[in-house]
Structure formats: C-alpha cells, structure tokens
N, CA, C and O atoms as a Maestro MAE file, in Angstrom:
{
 s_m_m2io_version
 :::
 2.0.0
}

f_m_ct {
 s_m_title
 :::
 protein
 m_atom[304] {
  # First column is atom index #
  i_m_mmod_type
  r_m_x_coord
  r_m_y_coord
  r_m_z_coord
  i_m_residue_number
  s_m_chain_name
  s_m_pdb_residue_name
  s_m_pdb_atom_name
  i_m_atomic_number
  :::
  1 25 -71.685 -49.819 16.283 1 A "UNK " " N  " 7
  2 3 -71.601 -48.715 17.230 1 A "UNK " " CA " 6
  3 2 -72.959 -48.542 17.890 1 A "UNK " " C  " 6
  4 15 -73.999 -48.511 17.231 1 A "UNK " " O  " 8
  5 25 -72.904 -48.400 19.579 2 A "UNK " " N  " 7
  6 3 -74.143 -48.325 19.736 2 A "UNK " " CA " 6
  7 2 -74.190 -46.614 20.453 2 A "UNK " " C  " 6
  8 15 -73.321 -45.824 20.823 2 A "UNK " " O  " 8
  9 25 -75.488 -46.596 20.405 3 A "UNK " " N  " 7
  10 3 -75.746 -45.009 20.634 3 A "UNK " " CA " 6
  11 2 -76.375 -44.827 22.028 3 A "UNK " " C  " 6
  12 15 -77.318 -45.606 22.174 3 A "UNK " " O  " 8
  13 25 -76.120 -43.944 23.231 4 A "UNK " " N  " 7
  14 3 -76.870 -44.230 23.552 4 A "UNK " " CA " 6
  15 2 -77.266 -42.854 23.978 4 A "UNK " " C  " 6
  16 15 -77.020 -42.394 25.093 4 A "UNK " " O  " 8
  17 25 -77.972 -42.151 22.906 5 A "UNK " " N  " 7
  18 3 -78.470 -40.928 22.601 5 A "UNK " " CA " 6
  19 2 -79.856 -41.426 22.242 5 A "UNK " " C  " 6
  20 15 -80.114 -42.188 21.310 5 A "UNK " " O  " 8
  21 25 -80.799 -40.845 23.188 6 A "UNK " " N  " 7
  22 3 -82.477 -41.364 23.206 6 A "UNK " " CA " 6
  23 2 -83.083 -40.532 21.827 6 A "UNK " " C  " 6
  24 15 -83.689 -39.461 21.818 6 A "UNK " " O  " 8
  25 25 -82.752 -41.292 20.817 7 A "UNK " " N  " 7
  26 3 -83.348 -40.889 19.454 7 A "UNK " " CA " 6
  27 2 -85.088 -40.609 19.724 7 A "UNK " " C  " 6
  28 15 -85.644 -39.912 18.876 7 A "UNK " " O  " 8
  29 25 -85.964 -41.162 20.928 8 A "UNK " " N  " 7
  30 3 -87.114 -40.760 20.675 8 A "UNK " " CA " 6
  31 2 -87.831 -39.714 20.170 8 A "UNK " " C  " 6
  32 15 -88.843 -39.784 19.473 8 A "UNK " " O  " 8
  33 25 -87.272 -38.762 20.547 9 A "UNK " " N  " 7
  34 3 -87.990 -36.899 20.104 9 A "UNK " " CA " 6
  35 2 -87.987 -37.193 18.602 9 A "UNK " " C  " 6
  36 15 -88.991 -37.487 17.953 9 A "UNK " " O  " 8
  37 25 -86.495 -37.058 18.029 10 A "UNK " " N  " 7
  38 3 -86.736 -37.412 16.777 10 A "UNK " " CA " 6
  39 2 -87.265 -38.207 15.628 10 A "UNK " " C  " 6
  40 15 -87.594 -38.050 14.452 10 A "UNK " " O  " 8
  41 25 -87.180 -39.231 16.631 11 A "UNK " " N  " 7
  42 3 -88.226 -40.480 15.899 11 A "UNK " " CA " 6
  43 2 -89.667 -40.377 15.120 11 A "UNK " " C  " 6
  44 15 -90.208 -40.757 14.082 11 A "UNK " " O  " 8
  45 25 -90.011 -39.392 16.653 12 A "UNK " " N  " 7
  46 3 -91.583 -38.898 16.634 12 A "UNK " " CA " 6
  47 2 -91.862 -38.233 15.721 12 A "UNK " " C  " 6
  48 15 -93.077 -38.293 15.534 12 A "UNK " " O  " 8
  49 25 -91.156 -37.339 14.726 13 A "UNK " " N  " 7
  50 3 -91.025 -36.000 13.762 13 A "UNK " " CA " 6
  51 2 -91.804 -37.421 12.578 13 A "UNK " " C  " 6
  52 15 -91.860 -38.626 12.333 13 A "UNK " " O  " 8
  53 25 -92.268 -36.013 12.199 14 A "UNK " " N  " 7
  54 3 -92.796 -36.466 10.940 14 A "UNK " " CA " 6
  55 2 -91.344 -36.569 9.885 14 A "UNK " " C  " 6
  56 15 -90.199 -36.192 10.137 14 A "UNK " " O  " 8
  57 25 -92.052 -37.417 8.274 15 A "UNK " " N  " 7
  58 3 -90.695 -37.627 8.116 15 A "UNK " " CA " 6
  59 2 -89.681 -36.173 7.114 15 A "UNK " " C  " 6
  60 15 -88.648 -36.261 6.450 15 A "UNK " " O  " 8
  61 25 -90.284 -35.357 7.329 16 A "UNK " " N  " 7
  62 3 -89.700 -34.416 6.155 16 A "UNK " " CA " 6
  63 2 -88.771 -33.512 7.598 16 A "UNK " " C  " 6
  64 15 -87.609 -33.123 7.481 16 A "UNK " " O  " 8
  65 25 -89.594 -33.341 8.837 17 A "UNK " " N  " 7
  66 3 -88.396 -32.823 9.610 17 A "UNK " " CA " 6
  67 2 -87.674 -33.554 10.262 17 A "UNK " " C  " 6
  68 15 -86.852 -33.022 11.009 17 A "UNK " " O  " 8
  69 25 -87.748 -34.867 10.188 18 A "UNK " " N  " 7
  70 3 -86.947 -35.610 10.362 18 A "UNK " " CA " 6
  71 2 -85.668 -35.479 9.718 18 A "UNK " " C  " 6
  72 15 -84.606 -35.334 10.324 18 A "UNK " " O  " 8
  73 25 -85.861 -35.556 7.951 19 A "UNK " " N  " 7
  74 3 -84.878 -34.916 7.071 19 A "UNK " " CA " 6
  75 2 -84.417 -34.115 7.169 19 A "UNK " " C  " 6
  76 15 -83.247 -34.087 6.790 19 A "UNK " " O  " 8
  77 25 -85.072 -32.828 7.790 20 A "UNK " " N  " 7
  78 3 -84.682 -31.706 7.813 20 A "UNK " " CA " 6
  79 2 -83.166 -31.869 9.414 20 A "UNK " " C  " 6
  80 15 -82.137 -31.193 9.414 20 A "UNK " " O  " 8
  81 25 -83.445 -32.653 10.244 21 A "UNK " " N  " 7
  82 3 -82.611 -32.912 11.238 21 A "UNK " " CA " 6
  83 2 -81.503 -33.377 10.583 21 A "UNK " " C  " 6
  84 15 -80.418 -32.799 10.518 21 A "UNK " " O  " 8
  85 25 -81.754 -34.284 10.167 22 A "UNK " " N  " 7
  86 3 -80.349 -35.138 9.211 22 A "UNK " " CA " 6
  87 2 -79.495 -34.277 8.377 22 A "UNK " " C  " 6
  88 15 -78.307 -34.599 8.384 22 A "UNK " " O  " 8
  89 25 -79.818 -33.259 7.658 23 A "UNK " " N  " 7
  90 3 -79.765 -31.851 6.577 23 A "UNK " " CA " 6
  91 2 -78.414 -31.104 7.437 23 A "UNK " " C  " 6
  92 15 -77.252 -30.739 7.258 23 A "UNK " " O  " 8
  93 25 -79.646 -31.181 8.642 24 A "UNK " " N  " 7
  94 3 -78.531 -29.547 9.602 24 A "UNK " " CA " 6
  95 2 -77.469 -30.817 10.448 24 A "UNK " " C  " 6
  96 15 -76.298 -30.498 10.652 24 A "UNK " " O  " 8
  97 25 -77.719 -31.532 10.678 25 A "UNK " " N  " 7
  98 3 -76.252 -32.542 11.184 25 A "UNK " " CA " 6
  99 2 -75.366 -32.473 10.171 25 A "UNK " " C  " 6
  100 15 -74.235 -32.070 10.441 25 A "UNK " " O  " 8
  101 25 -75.713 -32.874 8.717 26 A "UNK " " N  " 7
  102 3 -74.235 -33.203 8.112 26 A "UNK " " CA " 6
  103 2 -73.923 -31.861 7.952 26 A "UNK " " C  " 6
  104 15 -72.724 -31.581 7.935 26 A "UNK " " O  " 8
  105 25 -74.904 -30.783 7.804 27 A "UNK " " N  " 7
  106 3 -74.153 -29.215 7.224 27 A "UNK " " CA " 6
  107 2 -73.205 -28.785 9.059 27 A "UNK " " C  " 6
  108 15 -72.296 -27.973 9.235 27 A "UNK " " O  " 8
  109 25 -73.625 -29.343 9.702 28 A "UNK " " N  " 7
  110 3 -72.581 -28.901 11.109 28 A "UNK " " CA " 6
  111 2 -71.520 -29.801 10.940 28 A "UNK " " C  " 6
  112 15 -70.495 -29.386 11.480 28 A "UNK " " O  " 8
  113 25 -71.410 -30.784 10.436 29 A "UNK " " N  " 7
  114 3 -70.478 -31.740 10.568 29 A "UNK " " CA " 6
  115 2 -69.301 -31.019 9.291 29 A "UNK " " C  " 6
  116 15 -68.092 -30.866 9.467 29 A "UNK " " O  " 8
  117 25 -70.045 -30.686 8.099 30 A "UNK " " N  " 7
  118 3 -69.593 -29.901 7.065 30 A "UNK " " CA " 6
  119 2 -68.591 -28.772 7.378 30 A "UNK " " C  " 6
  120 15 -67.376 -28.807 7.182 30 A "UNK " " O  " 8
  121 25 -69.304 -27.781 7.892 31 A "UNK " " N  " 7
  122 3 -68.657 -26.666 8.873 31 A "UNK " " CA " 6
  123 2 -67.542 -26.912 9.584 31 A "UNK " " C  " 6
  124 15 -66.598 -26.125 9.521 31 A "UNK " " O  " 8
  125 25 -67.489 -28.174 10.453 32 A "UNK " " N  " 7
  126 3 -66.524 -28.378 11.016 32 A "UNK " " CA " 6
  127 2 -65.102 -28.706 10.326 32 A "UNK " " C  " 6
  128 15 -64.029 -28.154 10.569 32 A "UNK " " O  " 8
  129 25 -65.313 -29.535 9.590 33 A "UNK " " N  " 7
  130 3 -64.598 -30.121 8.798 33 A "UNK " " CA " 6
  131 2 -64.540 -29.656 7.395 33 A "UNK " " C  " 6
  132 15 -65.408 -29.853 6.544 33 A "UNK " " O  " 8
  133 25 -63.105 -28.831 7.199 34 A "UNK " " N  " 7
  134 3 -62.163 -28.350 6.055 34 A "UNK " " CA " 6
  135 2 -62.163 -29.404 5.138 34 A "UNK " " C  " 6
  136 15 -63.037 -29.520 4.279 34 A "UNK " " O  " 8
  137 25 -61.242 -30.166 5.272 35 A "UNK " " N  " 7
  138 3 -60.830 -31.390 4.470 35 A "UNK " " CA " 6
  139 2 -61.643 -32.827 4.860 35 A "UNK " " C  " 6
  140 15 -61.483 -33.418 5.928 35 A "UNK " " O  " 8
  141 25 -62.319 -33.153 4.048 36 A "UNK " " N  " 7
  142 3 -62.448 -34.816 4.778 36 A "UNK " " CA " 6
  143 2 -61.391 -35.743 3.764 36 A "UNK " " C  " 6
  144 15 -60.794 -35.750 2.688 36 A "UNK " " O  " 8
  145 25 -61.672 -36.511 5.019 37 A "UNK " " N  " 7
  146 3 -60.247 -37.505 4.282 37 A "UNK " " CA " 6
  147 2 -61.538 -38.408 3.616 37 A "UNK " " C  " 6
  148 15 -62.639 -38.735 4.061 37 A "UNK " " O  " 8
  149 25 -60.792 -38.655 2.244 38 A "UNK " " N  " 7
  150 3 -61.653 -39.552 1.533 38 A "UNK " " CA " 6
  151 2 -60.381 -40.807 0.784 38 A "UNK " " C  " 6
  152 15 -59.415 -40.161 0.376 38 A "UNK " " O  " 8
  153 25 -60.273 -41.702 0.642 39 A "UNK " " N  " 7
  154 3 -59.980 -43.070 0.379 39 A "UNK " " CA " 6
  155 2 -59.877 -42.810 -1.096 39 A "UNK " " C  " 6
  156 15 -60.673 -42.219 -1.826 39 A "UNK " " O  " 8
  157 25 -58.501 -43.487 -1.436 40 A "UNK " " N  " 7
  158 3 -57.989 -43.580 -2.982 40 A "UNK " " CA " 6
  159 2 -59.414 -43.750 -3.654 40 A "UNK " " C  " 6
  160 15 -60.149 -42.777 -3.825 40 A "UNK " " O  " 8
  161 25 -59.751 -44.994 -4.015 41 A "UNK " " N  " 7
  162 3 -61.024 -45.427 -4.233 41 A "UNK " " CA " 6
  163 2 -62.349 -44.900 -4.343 41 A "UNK " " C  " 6
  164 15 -63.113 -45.211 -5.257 41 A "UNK " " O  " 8
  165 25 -62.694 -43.918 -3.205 42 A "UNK " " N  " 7
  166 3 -64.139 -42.835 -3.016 42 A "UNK " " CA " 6
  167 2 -63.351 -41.466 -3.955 42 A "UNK " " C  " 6
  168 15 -64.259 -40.850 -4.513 42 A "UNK " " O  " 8
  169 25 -62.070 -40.882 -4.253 43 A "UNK " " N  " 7
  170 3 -61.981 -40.150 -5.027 43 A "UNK " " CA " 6
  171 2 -61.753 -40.736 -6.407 43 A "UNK " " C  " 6
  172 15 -61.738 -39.895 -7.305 43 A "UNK " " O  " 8
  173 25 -61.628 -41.610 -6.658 44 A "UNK " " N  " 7
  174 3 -61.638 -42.274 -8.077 44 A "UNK " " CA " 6
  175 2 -63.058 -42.396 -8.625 44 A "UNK " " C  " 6
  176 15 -63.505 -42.058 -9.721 44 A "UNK " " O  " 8
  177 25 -63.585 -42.905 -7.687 45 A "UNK " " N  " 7
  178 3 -65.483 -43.004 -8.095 45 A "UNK " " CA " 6
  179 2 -66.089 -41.323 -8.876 45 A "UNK " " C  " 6
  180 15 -66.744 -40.933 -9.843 45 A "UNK " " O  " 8
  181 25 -65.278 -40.722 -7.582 46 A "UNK " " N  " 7
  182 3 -65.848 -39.578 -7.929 46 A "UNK " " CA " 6
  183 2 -65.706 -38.774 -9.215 46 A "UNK " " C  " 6
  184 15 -66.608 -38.127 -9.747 46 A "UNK " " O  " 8
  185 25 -64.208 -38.926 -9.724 47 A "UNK " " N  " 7
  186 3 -63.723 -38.373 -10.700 47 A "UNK " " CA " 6
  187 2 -64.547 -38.679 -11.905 47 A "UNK " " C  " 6
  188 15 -64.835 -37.909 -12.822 47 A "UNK " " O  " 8
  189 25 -65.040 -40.538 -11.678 48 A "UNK " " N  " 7
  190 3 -65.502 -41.159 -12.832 48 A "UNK " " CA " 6
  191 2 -66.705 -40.835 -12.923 48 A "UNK " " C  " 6
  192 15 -66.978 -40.715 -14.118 48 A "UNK " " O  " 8
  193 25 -67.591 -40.626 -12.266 49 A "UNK " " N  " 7
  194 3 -68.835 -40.367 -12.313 49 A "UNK " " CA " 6
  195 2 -68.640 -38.591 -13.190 49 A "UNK " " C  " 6
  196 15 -69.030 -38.340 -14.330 49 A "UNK " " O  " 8
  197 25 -68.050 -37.762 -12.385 50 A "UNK " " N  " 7
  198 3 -67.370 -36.449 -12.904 50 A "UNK " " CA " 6
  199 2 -67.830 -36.430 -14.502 50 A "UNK " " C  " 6
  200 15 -68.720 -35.815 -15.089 50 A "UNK " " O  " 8
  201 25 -66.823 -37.381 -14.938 51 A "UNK " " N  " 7
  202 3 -66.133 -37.686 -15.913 51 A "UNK " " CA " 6
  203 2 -67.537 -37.833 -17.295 51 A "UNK " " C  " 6
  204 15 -67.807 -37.142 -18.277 51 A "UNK " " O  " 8
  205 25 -68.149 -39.113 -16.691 52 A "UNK " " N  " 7
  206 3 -69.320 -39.571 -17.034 52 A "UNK " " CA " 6
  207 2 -70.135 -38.614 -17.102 52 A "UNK " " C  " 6
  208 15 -70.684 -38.633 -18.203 52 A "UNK " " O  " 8
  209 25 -70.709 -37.251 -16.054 53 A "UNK " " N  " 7
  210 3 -71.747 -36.717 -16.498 53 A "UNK " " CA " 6
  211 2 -71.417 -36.069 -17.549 53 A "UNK " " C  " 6
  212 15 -72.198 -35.931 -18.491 53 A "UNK " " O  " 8
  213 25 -69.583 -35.330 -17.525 54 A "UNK " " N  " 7
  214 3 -69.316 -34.324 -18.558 54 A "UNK " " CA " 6
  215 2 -69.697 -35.142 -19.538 54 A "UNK " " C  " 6
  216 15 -70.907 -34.932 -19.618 54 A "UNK " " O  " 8
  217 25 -69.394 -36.002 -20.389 55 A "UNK " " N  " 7
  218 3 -69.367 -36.801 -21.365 55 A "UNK " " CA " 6
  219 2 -70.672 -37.106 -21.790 55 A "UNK " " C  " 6
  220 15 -70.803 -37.043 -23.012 55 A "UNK " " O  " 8
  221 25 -71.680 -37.418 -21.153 56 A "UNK " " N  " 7
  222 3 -72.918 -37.767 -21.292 56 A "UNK " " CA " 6
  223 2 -74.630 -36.819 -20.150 56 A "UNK " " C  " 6
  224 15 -75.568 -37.189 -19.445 56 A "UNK " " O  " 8
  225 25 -74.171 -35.810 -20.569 57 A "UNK " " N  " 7
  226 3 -75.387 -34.476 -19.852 57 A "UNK " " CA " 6
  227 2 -76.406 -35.098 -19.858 57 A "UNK " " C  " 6
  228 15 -76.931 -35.267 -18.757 57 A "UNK " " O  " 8
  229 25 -77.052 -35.651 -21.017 58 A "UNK " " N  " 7
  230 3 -78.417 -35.992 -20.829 58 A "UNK " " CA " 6
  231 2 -78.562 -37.439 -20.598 58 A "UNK " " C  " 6
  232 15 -79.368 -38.173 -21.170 58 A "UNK " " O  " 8
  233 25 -77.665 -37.790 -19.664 59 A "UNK " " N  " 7
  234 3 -77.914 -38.708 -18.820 59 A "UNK " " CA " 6
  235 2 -78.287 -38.951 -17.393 59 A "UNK " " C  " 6
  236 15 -78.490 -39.975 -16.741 59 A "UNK " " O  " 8
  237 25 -78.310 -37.641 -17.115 60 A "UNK " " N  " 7
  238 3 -79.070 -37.372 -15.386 60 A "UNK " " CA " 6
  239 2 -80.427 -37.213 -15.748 60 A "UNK " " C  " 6
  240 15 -81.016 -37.225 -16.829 60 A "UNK " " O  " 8
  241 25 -80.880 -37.015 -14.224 61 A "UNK " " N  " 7
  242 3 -81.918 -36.849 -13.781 61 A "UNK " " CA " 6
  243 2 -81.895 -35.837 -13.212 61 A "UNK " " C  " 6
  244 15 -80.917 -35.624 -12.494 61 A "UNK " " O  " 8
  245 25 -82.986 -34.800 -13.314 62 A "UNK " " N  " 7
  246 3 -82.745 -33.120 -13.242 62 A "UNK " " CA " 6
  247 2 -83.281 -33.722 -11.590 62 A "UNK " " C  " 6
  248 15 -84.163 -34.529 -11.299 62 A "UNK " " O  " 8
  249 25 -82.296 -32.913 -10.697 63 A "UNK " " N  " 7
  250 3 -82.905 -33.053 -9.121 63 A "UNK " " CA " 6
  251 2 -84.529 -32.635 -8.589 63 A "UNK " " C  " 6
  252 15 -85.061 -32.859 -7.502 63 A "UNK " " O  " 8
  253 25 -84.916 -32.139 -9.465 64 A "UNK " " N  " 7
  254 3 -86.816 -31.850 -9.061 64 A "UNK " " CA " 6
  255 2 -87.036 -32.618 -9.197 64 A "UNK " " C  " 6
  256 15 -87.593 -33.010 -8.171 64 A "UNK " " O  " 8
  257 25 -87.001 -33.809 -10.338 65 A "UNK " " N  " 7
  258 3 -87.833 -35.090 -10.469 65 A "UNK " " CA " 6
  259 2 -87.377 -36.070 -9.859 65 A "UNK " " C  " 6
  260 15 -88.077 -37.082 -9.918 65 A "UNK " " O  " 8
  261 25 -86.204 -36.148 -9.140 66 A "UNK " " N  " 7
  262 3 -85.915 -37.209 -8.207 66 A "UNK " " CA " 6
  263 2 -86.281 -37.018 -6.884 66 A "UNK " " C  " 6
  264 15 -86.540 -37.986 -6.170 66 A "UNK " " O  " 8
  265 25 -86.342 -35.626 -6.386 67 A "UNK " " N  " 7
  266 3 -87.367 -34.965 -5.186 67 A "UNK " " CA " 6
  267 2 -88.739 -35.532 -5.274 67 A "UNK " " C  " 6
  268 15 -89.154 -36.133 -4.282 67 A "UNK " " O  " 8
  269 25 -89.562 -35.418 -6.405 68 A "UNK " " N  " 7
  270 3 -90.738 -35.326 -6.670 68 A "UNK " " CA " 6
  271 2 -91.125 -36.968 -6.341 68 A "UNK " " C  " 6
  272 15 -92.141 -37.466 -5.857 68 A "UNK " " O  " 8
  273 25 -89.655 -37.665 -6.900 69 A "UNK " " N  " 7
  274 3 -90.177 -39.631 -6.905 69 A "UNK " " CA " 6
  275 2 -90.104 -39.182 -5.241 69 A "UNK " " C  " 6
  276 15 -91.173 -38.676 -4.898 69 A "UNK " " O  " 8
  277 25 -89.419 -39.229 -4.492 70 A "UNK " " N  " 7
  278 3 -89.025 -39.347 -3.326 70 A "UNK " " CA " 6
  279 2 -89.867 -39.052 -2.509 70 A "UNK " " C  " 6
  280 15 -90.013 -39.567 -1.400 70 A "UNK " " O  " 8
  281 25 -90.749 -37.846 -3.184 71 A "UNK " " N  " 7
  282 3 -91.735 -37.736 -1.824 71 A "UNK " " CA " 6
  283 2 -92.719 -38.230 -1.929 71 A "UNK " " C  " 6
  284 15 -93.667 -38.290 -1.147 71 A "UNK " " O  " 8
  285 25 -92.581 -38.620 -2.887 72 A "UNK " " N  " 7
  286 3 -94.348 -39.271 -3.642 72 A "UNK " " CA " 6
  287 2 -94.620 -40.402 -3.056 72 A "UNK " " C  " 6
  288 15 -95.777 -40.785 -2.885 72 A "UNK " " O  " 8
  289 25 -92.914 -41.481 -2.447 73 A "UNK " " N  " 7
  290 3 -93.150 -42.700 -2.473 73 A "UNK " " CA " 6
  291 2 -93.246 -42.644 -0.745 73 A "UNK " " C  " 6
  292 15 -93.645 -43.633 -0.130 73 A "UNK " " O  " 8
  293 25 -92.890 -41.544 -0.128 74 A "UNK " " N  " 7
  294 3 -92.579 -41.121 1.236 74 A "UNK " " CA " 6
  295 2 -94.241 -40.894 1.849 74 A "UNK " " C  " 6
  296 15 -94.465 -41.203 3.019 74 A "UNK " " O  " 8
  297 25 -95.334 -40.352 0.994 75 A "UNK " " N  " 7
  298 3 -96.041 -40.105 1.152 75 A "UNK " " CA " 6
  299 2 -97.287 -41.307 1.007 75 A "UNK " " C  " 6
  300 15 -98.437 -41.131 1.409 75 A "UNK " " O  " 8
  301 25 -96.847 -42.413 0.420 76 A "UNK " " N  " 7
  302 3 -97.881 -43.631 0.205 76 A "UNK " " CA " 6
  303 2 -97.665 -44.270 1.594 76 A "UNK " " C  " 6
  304 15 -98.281 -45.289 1.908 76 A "UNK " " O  " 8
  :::
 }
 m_bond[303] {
  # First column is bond index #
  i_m_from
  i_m_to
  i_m_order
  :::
  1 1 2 1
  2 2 3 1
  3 3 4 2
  4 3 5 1
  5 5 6 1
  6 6 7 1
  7 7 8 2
  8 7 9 1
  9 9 10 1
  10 10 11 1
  11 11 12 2
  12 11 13 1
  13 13 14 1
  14 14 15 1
  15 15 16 2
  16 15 17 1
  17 17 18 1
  18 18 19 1
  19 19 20 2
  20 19 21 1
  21 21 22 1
  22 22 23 1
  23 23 24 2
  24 23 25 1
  25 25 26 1
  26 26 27 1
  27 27 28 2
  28 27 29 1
  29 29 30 1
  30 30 31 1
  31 31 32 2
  32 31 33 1
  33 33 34 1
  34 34 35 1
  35 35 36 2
  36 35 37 1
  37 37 38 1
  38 38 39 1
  39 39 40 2
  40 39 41 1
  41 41 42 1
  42 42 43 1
  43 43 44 2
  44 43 45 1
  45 45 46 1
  46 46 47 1
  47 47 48 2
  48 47 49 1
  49 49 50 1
  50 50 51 1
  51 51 52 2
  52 51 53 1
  53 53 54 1
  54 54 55 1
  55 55 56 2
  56 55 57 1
  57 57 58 1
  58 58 59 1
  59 59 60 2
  60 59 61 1
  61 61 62 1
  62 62 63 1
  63 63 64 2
  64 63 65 1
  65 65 66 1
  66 66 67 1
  67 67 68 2
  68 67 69 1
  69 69 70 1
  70 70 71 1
  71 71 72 2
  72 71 73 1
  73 73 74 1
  74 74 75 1
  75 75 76 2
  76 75 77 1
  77 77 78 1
  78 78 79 1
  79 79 80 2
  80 79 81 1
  81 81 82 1
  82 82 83 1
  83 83 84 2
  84 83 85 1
  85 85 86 1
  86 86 87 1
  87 87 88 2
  88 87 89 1
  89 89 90 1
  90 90 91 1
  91 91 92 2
  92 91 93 1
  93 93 94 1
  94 94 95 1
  95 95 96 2
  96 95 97 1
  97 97 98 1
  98 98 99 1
  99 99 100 2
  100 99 101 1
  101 101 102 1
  102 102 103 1
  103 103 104 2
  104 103 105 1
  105 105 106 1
  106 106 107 1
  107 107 108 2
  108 107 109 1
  109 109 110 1
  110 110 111 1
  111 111 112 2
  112 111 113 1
  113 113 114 1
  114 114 115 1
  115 115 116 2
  116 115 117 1
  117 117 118 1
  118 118 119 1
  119 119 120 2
  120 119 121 1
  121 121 122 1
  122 122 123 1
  123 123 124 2
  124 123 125 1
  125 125 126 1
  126 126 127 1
  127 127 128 2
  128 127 129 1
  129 129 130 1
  130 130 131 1
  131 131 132 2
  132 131 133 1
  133 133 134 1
  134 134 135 1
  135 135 136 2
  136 135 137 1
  137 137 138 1
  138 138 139 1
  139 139 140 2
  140 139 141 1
  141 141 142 1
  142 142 143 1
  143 143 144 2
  144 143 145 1
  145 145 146 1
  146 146 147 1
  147 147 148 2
  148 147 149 1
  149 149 150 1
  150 150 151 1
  151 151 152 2
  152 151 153 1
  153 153 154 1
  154 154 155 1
  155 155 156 2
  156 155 157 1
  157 157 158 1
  158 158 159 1
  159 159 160 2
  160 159 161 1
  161 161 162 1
  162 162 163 1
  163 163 164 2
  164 163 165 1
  165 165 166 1
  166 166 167 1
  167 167 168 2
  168 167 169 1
  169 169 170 1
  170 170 171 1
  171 171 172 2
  172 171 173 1
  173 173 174 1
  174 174 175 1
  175 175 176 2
  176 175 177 1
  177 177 178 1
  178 178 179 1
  179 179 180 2
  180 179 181 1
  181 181 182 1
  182 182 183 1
  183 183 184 2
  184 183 185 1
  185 185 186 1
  186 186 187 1
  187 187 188 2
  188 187 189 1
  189 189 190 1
  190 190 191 1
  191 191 192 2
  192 191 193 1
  193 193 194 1
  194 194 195 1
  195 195 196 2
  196 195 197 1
  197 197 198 1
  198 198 199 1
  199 199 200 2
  200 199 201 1
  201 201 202 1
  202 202 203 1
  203 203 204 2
  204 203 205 1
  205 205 206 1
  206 206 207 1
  207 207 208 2
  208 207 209 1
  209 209 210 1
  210 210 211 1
  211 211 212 2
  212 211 213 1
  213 213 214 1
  214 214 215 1
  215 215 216 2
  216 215 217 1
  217 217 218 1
  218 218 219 1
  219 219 220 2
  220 219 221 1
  221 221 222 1
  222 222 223 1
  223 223 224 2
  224 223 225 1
  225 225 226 1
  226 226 227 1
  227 227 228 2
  228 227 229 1
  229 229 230 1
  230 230 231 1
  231 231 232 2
  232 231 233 1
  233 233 234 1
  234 234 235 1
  235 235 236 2
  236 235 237 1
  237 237 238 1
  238 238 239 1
  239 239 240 2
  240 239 241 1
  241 241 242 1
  242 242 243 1
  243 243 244 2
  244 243 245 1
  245 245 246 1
  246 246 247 1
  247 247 248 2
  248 247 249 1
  249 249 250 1
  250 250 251 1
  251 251 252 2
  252 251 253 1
  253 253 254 1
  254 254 255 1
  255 255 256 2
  256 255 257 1
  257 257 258 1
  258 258 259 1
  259 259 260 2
  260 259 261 1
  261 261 262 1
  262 262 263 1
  263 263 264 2
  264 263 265 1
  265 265 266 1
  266 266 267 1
  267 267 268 2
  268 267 269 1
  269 269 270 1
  270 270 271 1
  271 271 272 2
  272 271 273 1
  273 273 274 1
  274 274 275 1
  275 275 276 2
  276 275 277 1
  277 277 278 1
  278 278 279 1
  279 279 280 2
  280 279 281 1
  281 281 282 1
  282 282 283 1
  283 283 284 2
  284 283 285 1
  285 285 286 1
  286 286 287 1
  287 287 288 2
  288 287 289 1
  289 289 290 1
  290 290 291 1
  291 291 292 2
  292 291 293 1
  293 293 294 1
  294 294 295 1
  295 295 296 2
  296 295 297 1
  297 297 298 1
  298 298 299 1
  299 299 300 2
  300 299 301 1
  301 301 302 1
  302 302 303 1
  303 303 304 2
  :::
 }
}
C-alpha cells in the first residue's frame, strides 16, 4: 500500500512524540471501532497466551521494566 500522505512533519518529531502520534491514531481508530473483526487463529493465540499467564504469573515481565529496556535502547 502506498501512502501518499507527506509523513515529513512527523518524521521530524523526536522519537517519543513520534510514539506519542502512533498512541492517539490507534486510540482514534479504537473509538471508532466497537468490534474488530479478528481471525479464528488471532483469537486462539489470544486465549492461549490468556491461558498461559493465568497458569504461570511469574512469568511476565512487569510493564515498567520493559518501558525502561525500550527507552534505554531508544536512547543509545
């Protein structure tokens, strides 16, 4: 698919409001959309993963410390 929406402005953003652009697109896209249609397959994943954290808690990664890798490596 080609775009031909002049991504420059945004380009230019540093990269955290850059993120922050990407953030408020999917939450408008969110808004719009009640139901998304999701594929036998993408709700099966989901269930299993579900499934998996109930079963095994201390097997995540608490979301601060995956923020924390993320910006750390964003920032080198």
């Amino acid at each position: 698919m080609t775009s031909t929406i002049d991504l420059s402005p945004i380009l230019d953003l540093p990269v955290q409001q850059r993120i922050d652009v990407v953030h408020a697109i999917l939450e408008s896209i969110a808004r719009e959309t009640a139901h998304p249609v999701l594929s036998e397959e993408f709700k099966q994943e989901l269930l299993r993963r579900r499934d998996d954290a109930l079963a095994n808690p201390g097997d995540g990664i608490p979301w601060e410390t995956v923020r924390a890798e993320l910006q750390a490596r964003l920032q080198k």
